[in-house]
C-alpha positions as CSV (number, residue, x, y, z in Angstrom):
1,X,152.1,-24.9,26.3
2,X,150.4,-27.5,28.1
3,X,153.1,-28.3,30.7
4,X,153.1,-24.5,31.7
5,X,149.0,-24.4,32.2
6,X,150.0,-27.4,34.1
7,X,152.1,-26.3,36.3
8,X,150.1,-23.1,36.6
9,X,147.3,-25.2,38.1
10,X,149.4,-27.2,40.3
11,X,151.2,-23.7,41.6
12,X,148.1,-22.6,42.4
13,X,146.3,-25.3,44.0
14,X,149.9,-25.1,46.2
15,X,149.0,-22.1,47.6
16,X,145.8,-22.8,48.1
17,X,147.0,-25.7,50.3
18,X,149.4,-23.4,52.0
19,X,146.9,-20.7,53.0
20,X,144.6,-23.3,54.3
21,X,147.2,-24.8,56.3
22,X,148.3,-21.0,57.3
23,X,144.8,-20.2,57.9
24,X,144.0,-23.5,60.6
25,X,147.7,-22.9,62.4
26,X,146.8,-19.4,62.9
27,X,143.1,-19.9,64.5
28,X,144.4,-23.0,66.5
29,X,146.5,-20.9,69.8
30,X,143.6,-18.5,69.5
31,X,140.3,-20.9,70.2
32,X,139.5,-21.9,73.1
33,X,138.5,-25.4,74.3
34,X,134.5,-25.6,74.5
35,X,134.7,-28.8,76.9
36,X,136.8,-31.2,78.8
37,X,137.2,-33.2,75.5
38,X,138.8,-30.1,73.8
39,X,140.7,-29.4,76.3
40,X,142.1,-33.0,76.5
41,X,142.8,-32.5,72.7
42,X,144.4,-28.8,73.0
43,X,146.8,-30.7,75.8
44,X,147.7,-33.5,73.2
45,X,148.1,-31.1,70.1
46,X,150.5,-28.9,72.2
47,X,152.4,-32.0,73.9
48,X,153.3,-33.4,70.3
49,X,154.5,-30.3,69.2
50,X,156.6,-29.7,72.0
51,X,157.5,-33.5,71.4
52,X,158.4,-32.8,67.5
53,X,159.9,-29.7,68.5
54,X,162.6,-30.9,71.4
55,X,163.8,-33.4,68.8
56,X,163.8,-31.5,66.1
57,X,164.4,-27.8,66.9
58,X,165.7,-27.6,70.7
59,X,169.2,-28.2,69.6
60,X,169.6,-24.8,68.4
61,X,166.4,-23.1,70.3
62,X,166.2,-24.9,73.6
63,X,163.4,-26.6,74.7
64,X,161.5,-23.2,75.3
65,X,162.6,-21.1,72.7
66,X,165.0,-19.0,75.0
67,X,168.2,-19.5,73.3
68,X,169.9,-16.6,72.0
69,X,170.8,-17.1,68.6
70,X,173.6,-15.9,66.1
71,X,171.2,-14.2,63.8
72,X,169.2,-12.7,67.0
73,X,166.7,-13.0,69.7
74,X,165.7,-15.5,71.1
75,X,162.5,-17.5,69.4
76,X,160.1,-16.8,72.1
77,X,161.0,-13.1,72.2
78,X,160.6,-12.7,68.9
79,X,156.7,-12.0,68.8
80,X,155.9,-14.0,65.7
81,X,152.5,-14.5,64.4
82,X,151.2,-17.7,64.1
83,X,151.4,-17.2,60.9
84,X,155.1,-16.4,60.6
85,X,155.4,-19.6,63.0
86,X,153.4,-21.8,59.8
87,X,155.6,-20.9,57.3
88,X,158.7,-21.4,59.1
89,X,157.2,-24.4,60.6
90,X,155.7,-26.0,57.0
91,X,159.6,-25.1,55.4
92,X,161.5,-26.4,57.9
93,X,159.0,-30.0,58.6
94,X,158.1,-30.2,54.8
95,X,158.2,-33.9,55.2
96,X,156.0,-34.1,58.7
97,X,152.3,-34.3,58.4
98,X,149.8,-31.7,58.7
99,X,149.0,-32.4,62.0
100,X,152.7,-32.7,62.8
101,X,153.3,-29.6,61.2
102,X,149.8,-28.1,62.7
103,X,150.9,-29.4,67.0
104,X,154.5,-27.4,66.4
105,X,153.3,-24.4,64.9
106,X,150.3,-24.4,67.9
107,X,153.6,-25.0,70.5
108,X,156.1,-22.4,69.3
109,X,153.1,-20.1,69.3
110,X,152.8,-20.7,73.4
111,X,156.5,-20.0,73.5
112,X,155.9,-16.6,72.7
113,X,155.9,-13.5,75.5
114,X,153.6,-10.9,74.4
């Protein structure tokens, strides 16, 4: 019994995690930099996840998401939330940081055409 209530606890403090992570990838494409020193740090969060994302996900997606792929459109034509982009992103980098995880999801979302 107390293994379940454990692992009740630990699923929910999982999701918790997950949301929060959701929640700052989603708000991250959408602010915009207050100063120079934001914007300096809104260029370097979107150059390491275009850095993390060439090595990692170009092979199938190309460097800009245009790629056609087998199971459909192409990534940047695809209109994903940046929420959508998080969860994909936090599966497919499980063992990337946060901020890892955080600079990808903030660079696929620039890939997308409205």
């Amino acid at each position: 019994m107390n293994s379940l209530k454990g692992a009740l606890v630990l699923a929910a403090t999982l999701l918790s995690i997950t949301a929060s992570l959701a929640t700052l990838a989603r708000q991250a494409p959408e602010s915009k930099p207050a100063s120079a020193s934001s914007d300096d740090e809104h260029g370097q969060l979107l150059a390491k996840g275009k850095t993390i994302f060439v090595e990692k996900c170009a092979k199938c997606h190309n460097e800009r998401g245009d790629k056609a792929l087998s199971s459909g459109k192409p990534l940047s034509e695809r209109g994903l939330s940046t929420e959508t982009i998080a969860r994909a992103v936090n599966g497919r980098l499980s063992k990337g940081t946060d901020e890892e995880r955080r600079a990808v999801t903030f660079y696929i979302a620039s890939l997308m055409k409205n």
